[in-house]
SERO-4910 file (N, C-alpha, C, O; in steps of 0.05 Angstrom, whole numbers):
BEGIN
 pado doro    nc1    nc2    nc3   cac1   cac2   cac3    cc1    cc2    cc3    oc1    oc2    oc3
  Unk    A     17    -24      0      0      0      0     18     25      0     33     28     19
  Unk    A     17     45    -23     29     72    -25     23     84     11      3     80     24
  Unk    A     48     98     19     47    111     35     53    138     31     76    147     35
  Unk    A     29    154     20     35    179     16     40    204     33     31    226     26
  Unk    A     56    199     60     62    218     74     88    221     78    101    242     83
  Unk    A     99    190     73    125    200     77    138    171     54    148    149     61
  Unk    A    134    180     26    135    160      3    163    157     -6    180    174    -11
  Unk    A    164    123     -6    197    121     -4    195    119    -42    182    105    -59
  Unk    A    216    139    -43    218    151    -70    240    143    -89    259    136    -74
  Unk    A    247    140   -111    273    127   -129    272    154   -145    253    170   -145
  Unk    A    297    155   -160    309    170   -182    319    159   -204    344    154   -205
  Unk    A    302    152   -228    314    147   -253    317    160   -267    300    175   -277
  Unk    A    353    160   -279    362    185   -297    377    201   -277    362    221   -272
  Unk    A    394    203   -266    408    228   -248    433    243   -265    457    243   -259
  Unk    A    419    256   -287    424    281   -306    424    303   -296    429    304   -272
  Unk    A    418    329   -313    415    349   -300    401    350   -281    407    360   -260
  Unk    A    372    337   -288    334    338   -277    336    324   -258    325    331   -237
  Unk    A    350    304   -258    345    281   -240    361    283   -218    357    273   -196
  Unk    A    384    300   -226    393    304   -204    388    331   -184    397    336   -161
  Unk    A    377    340   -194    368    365   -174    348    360   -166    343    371   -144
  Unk    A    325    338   -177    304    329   -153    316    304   -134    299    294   -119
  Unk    A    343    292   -135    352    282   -121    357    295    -99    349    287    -77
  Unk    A    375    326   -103    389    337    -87    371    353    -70    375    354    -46
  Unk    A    354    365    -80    326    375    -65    313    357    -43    303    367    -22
  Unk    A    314    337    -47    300    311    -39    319    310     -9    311    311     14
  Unk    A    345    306    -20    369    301      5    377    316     24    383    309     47
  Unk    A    378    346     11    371    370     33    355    362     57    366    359     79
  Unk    A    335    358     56    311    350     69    310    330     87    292    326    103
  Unk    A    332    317     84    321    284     91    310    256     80    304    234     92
  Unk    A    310    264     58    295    250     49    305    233     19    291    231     -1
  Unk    A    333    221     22    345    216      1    336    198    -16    331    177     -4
  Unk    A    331    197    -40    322    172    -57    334    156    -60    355    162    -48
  Unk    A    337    131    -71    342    111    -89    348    120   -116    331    130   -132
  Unk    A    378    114   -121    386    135   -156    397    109   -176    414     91   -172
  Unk    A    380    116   -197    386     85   -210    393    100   -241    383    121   -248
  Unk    A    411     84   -256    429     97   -275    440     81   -307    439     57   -309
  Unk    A    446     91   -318    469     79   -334    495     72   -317    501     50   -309
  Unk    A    509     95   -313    534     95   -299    534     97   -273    520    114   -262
  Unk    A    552     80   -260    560     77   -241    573    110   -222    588    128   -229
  Unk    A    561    105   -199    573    133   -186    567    132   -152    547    122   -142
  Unk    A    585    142   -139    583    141   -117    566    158    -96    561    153    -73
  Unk    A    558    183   -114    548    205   -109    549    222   -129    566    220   -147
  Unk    A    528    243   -129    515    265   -143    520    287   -134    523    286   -110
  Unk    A    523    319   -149    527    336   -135    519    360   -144    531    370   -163
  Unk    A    503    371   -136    486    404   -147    497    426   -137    503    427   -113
  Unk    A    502    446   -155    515    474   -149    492    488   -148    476    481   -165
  Unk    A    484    509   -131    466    525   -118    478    550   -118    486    550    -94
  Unk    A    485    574   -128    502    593   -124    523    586   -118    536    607   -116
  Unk    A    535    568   -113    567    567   -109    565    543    -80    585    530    -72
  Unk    A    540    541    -70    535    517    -51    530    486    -66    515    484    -85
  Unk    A    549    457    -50    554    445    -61    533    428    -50    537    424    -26
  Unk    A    508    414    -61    487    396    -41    501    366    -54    498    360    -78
  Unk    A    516    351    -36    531    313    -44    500    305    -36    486    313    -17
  Unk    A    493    282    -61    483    270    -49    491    235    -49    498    227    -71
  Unk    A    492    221    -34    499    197    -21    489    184    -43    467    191    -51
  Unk    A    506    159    -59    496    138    -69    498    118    -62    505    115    -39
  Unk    A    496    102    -74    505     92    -96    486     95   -125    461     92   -123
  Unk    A    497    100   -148    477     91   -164    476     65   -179    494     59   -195
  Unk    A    458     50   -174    448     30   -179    451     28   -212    444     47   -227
  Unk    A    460      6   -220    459     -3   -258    441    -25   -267    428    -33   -286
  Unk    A    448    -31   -244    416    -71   -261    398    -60   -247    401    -44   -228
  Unk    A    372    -71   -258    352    -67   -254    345    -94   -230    327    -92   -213
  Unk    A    357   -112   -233    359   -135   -216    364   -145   -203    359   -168   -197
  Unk    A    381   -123   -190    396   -121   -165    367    -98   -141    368    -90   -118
  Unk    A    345    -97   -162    326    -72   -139    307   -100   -121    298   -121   -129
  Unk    A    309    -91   -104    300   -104    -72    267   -101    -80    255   -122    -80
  Unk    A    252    -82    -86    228    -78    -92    214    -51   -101    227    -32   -109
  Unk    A    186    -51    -98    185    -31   -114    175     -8    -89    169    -13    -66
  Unk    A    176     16   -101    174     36    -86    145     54    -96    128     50   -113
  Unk    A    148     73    -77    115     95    -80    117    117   -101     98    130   -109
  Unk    A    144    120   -109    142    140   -133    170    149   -139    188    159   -125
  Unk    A    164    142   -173    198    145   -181    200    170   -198    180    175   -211
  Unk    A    215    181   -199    217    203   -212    236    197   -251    260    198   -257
  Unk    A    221    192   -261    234    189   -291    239    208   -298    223    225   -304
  Unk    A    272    211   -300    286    229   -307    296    230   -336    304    253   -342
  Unk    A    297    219   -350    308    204   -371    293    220   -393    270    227   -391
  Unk    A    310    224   -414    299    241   -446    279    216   -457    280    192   -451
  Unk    A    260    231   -475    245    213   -488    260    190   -511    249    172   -523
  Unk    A    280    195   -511    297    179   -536    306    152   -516    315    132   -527
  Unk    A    302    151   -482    318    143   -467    291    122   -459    304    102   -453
  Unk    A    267    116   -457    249    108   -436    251     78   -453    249     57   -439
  Unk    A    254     76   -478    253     53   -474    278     27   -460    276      3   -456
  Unk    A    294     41   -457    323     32   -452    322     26   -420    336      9   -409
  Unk    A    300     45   -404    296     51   -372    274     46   -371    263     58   -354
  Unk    A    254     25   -388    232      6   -380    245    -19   -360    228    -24   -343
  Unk    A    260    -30   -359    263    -47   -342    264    -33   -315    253    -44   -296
  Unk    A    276    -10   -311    274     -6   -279    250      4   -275    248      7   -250
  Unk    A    238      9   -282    200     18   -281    191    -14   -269    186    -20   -246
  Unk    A    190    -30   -294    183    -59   -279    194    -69   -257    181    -85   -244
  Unk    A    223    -58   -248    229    -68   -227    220    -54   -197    223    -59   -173
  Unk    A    208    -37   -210    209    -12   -185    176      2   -182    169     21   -168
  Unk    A    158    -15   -199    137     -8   -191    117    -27   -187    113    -44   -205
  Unk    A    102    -26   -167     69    -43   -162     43    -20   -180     44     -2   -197
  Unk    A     26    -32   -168      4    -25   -184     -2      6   -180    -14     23   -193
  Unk    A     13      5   -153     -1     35   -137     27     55   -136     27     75   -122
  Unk    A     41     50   -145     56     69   -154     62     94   -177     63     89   -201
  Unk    A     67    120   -166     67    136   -182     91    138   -200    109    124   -192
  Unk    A     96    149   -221    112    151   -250    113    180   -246     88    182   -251
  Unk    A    121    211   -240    126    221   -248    150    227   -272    175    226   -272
  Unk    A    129    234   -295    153    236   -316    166    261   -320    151    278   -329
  Unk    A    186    267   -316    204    297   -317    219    292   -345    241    281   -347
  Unk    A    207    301   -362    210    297   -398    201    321   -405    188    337   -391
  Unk    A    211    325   -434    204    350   -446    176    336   -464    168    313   -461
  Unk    A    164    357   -485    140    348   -495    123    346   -477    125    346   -453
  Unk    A     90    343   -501     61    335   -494     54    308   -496     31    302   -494
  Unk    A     76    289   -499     61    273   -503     73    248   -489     74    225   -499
  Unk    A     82    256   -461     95    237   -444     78    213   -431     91    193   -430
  Unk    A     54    211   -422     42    192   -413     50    171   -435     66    153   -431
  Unk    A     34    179   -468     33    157   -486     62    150   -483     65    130   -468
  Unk    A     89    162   -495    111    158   -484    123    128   -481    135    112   -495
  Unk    A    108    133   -448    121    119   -425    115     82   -430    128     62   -431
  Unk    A     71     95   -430     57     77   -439     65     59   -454     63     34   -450
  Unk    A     77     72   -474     87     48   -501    106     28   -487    102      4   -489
  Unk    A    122     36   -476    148     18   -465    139      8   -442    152    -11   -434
  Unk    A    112     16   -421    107      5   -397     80      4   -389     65     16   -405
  Unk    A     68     -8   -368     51     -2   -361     43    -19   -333     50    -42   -334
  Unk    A     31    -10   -313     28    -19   -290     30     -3   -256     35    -12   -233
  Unk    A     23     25   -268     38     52   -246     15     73   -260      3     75   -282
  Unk    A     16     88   -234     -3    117   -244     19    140   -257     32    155   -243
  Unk    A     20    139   -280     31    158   -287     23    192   -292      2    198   -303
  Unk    A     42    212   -283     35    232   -274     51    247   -292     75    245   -288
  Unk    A     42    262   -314     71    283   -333     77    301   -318     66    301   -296
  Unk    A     90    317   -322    109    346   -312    112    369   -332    115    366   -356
  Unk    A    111    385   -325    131    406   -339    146    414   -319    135    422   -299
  Unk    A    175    415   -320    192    427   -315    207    455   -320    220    459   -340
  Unk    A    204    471   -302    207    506   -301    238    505   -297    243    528   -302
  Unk    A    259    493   -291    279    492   -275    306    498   -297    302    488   -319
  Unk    A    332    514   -293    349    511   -315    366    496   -305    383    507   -293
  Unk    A    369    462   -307    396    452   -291    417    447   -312    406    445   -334
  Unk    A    450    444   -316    459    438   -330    484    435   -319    495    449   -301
  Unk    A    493    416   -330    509    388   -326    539    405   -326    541    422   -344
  Unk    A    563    402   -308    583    408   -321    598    387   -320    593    363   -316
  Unk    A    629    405   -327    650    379   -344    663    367   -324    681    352   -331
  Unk    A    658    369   -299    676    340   -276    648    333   -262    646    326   -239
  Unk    A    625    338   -281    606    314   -263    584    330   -246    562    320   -245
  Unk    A    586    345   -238    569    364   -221    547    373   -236    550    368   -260
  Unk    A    529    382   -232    497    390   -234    495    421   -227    495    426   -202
  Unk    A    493    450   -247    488    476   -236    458    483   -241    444    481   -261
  Unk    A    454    490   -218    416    494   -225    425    528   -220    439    537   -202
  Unk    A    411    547   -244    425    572   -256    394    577   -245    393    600   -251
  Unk    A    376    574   -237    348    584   -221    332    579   -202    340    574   -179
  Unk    A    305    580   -209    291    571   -184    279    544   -190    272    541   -214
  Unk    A    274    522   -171    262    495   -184    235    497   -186    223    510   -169
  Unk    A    223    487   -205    199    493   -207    184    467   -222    194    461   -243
  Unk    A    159    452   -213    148    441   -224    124    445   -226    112    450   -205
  Unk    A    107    445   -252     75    437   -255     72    409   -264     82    396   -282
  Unk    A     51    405   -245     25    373   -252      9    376   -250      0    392   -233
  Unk    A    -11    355   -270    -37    362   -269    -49    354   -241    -39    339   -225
  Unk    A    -76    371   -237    -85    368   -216   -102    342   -213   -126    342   -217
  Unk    A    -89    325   -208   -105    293   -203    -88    280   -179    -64    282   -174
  Unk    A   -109    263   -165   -101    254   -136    -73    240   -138    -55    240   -121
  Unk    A    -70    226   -170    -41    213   -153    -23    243   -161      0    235   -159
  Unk    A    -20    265   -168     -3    281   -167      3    290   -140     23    304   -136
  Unk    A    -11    283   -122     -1    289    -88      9    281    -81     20    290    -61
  Unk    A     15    252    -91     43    240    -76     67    256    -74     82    259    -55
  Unk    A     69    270   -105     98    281   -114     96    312    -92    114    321    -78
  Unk    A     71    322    -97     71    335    -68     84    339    -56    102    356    -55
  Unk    A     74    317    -37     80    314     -4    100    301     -5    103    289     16
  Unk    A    126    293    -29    147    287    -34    162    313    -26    177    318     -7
  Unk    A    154    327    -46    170    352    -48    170    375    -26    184    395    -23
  Unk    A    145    365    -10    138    388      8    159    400     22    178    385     27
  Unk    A    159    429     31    188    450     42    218    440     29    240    440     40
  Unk    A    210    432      3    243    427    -16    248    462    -28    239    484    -21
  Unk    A    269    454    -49    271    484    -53    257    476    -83    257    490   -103
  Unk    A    249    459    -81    226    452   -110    200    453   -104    188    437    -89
  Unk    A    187    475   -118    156    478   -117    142    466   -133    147    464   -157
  Unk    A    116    455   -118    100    442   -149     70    463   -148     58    470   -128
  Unk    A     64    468   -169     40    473   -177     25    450   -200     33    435   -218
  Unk    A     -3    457   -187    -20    435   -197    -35    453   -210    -41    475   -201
  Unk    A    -41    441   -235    -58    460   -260    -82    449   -271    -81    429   -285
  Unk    A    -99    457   -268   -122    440   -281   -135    444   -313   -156    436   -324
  Unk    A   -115    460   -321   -109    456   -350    -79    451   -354    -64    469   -363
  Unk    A    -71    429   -348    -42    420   -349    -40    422   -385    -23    437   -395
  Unk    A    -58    406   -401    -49    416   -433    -43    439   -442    -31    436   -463
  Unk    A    -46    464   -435    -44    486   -434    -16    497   -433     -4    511   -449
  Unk    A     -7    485   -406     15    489   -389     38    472   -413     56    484   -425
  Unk    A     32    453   -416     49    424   -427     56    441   -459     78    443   -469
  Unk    A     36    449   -466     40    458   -499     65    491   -488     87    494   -498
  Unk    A     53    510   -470     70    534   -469     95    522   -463    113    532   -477
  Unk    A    103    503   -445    130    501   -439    143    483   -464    167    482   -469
  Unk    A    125    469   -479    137    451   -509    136    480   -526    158    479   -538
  Unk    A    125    501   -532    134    522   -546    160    530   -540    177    527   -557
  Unk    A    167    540   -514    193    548   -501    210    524   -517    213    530   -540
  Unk    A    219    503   -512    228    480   -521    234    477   -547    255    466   -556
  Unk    A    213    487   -563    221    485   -594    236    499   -601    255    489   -614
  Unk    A    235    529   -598    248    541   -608    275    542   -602    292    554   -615
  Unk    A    283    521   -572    307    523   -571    319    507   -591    341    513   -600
  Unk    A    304    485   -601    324    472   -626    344    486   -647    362    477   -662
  Unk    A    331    519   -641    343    531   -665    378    535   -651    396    543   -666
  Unk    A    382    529   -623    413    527   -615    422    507   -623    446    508   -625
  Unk    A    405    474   -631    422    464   -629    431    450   -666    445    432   -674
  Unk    A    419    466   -676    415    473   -708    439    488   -712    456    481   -728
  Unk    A    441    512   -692    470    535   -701    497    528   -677    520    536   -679
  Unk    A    485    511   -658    509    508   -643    515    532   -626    539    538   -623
  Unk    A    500    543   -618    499    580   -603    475    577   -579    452    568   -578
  Unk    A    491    589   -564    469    593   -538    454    616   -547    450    628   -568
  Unk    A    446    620   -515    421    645   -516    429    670   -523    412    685   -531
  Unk    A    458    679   -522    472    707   -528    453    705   -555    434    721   -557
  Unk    A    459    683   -577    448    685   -606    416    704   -607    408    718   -625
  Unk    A    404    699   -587    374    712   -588    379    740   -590    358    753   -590
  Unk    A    402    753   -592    401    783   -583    413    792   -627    423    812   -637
  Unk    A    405    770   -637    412    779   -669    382    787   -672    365    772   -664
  Unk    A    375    811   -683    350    820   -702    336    793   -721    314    783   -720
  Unk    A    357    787   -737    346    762   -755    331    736   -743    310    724   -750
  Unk    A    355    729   -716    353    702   -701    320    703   -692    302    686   -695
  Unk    A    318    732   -679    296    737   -666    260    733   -676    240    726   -664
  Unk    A    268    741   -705    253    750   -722    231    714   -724    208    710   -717
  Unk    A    258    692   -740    255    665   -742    245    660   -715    221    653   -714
  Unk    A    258    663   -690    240    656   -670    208    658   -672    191    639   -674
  Unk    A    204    685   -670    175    697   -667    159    682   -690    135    680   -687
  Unk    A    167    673   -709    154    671   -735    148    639   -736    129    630   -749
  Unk    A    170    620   -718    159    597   -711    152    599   -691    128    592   -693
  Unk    A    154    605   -671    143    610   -654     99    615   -653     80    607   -640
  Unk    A    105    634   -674     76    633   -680     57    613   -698     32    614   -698
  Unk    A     69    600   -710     69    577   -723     64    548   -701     49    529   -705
  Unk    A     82    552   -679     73    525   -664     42    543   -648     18    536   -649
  Unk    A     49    557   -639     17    572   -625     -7    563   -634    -27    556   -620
  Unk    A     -2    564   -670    -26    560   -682    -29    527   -679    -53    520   -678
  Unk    A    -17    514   -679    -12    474   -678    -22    474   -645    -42    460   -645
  Unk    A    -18    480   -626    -17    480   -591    -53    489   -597    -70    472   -592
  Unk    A    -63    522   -610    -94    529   -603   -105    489   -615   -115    470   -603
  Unk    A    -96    492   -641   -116    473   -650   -114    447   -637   -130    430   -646
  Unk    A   -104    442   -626   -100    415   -608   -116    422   -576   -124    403   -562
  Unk    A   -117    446   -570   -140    444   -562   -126    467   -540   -142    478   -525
  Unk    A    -98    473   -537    -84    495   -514    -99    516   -520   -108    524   -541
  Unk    A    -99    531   -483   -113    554   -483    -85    577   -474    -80    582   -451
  Unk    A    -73    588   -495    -53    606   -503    -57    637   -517    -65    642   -540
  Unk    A    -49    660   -494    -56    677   -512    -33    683   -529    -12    672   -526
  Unk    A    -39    706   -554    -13    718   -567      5    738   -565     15    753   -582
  Unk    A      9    734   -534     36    741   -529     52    726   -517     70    736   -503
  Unk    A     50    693   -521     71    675   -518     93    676   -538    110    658   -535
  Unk    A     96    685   -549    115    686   -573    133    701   -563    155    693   -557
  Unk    A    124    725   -562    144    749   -553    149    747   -518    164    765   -511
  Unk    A    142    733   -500    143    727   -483    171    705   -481    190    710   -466
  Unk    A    171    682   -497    185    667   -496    211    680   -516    234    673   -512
  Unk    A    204    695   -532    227    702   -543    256    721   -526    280    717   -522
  Unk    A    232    746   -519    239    756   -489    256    743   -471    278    752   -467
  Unk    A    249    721   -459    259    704   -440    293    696   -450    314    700   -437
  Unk    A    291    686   -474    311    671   -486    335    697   -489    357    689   -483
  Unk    A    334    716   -494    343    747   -492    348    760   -471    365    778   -470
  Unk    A    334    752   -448    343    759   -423    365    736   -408    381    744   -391
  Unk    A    363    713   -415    385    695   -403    417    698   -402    425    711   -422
  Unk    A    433    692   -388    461    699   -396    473    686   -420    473    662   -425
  Unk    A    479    699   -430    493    687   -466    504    663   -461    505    651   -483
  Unk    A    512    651   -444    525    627   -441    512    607   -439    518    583   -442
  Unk    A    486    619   -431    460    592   -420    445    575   -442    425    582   -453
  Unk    A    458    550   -446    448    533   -462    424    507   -455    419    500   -432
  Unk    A    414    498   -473    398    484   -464    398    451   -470    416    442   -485
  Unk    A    381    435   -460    380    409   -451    395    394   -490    414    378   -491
  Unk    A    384    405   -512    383    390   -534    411    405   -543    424    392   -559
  Unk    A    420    426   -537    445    434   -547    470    427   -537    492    433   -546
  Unk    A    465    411   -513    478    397   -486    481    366   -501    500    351   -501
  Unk    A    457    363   -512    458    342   -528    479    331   -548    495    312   -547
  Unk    A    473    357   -573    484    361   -594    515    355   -593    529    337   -602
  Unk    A    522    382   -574    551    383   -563    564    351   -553    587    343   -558
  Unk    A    547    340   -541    556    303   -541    555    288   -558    564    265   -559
  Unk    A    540    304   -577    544    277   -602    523    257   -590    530    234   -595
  Unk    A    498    258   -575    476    244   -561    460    251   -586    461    267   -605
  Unk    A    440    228   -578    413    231   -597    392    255   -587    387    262   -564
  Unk    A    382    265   -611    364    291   -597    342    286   -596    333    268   -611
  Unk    A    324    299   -578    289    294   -573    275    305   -592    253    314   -585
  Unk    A    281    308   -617    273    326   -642    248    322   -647    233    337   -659
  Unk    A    240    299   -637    206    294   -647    197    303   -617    178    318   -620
  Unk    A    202    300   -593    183    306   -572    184    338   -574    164    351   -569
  Unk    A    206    347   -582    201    380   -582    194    393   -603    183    415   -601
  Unk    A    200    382   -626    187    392   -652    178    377   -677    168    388   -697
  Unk    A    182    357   -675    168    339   -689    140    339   -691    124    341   -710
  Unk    A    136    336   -656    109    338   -647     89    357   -661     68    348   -668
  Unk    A     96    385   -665     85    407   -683     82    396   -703     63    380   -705
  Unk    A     93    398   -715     94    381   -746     73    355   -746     53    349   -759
  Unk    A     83    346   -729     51    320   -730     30    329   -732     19    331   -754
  Unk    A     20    336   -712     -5    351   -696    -12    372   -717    -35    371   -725
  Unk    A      3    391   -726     -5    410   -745    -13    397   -770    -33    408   -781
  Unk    A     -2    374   -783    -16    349   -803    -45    348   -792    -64    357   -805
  Unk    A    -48    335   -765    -76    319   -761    -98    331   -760   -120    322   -763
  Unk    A    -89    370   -751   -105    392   -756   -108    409   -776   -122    429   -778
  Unk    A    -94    400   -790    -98    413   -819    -90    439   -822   -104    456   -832
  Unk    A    -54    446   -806    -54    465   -788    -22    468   -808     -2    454   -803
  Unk    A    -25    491   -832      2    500   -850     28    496   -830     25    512   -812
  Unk    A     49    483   -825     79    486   -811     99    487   -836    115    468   -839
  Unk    A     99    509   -855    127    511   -864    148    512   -851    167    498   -857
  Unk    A    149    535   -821    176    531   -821    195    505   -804    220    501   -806
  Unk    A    169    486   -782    176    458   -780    181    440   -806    196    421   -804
  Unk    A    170    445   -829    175    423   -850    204    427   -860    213    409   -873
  Unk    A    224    454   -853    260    459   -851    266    445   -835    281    425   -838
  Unk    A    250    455   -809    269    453   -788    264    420   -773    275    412   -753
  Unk    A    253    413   -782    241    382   -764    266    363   -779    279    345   -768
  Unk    A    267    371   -804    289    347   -822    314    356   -816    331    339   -813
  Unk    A    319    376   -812    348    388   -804    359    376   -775    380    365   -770
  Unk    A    338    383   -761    347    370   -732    348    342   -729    366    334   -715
  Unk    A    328    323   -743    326    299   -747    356    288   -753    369    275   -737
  Unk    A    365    298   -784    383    299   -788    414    302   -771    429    283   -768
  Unk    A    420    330   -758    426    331   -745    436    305   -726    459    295   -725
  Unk    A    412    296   -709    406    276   -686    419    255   -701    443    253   -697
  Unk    A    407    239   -717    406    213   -732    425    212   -753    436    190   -753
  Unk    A    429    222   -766    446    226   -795    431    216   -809    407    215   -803
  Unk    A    441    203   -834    471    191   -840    490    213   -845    483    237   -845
  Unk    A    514    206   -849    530    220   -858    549    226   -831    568    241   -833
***
C-alpha cells in the first residue's frame, strides 16, 4: 500500500533533472534511491556556489532492486524510456506513481508504449539545470514544477513538500504542457546553429523565433491549448534575457554527439499541425534538419 506521507521515492536518470530532484529531496532528509546507466558514488548540485553531495550509490541492473517503491521520478529524455523500461518494472506495483520529468506533450503515451502498470503523472519542468565537465549538476534558477491536478499528483507533493522545488498543480495541465513545449522548440534553433542564448540578441535570429514560434501557437490552439498571443514574444523575451552562455537540454545534447528529442520538441508540431490541418512551413526545414542533425547519416 502507497504511503503517501512520507513516500519512499527512487530517481531514474540522475542528469541534470534528475539530479536536482535528487538533491532537493536530500537536503531534506529524504534521500532517494538513484538508478542509472553509470555507475557513481554520489551526485552533486551547485546552488550559487553551494555544493548539495548527495549519497549513493547509483544502482545499474535493474535486478539487483530489492522492490518496488511509492514513486519514481523518470528522469530520462524521451529517446531514453525505452532503454529505462526495465527499472519501471522493477520498481513499480500497481499503486505506484511515475512522475515523468521529460520535455514534450506527449509523455504519458511515451512511457505507456514501453510500460505499463503505475499511475503515471507528466510534468513540466520550469527549472534551468545543467550538467558540467567533472560531473556536477548547476541549477542557474529557481526549481519549479507543474502537474496536473489529479489525486495521484499528491504523492509528488507531499514528496516535495518545504524542498527548494515547488510544485503547482494545473487543471489545465495541456495548456501548461504545450506553453513550456513552445519554449522547447524554439530552442532547437541552438542546437541547429550550435549558439546559446547570447544568439537571441541577433534581429534576424529573433525575427525566425517569433515567426515559428507563431506557427507552433497556431498547432498548440488547434489541439485544443488555451494560449494567448503574447507567448511568442514572451518566450522570445525570456531567451534574450538569459546569460549568453546559458544553453539548453538539446544543445547539451548536440555538443555530445547524443541523440536529440527532435520529435518530442518539434516533431510533435509538425505531427499535430498534419492531423489539424494546421500550415507548418517553417517545421517542414526545421524538423528534417534536426532529425538529421540527431540521426544522420552521414
Amino acid at each position: 500500500m502507497m504511503n503517501s506521507m512520507n513516500p519512499a521515492v527512487a530517481v531514474v536518470g540522475p542528469g541534470a533533472i534528475g539530479t536536482t530532484i535528487a538533491a532537493v529531496l536530500h537536503e531534506v532528509g529524504r534521500t532517494p534511491l538513484l538508478f542509472g546507466r553509470t555507475p557513481r558514488d554520489h551526485l552533486e548540485l551547485d546552488v550559487d556556489g553551494d555544493l548539495i553531495r548527495v549519497s549513493g550509490p547509483v544502482g545499474t541492473d535493474p535486478a539487483q532492486v530489492e522492490g518496488p517503491v511509492d514513486l519514481v521520478f523518470l528522469a530520462v529524455k524521451s529517446t531514453q524510456v525505452e532503454a529505462a523500461a526495465p527499472w519501471l518494472t522493477a520498481l513499480c506495483a500497481p499503486d505506484t506513481v511515475v512522475c515523468v520529468l521529460q520535455n514534450g506533450v506527449e509523455q504519458e503515451s511515451i512511457v505507456a508504449s514501453h510500460f505499463s502498470g503505475a499511475h503515471v503523472v507528466p510534468s513540466v519542468v520550469w527549472f534551468p539545470a545543467q550538467a558540467q565537465p567533472g560531473g556536477s549538476v548547476q541549477l542557474r534558477g529557481e526549481a519549479r514544477l507543474t502537474l496536473p491536478d489529479v489525486a495521484a499528483s499528491e504523492v509528488v507533493v507531499e514528496a516535495l513538500r518545504d524542498t527548494r522545488c515547488s510544485v503547482d498543480l494545473a487543471t489545465d495541465f495541456p495548456s501548461v504542457a504545450w506553453r513550456k513545449l513552445l519554449q522547447n522548440a524554439v530552442a532547437g534553433l541552438e542546437a541547429l546553429t550550435g549558439r546559446r542564448s547570447g544568439m537571441f540578441a541577433r534581429a534576424d535570429i529573433a525575427a525566425l523565433a517569433m515567426a515559428y514560434l507563431r506557427e507552433c501557437l497556431d498547432v498548440a490552439r488547434a489541439d485544443g491549448a488555451q494560449l494567448g498571443d503574447e507567448i511568442p514574444r514572451q518566450i522570445v523575451d525570456s531567451f534574450r534575457a538569459n546569460p549568453p552562455d546559458m544553453g539548453t537540454s538539446i544543445l547539451a545534447d548536440r555538443d555530445a554527439n547524443r541523440p536529440l528529442e527532435w520529435d518530442a520538441r518539434n516533431g510533435v508540431v509538425l505531427r499535430r499541425g498534419r492531423v489539424h490541418g494546421v500550415a507548418t512551413p517553417i517545421s517542414d526545414l526545421i524538423v528534417p534538419l534536426l532529425a538529421a542533425t540527431s540521426d544522420g547519416p552521414g
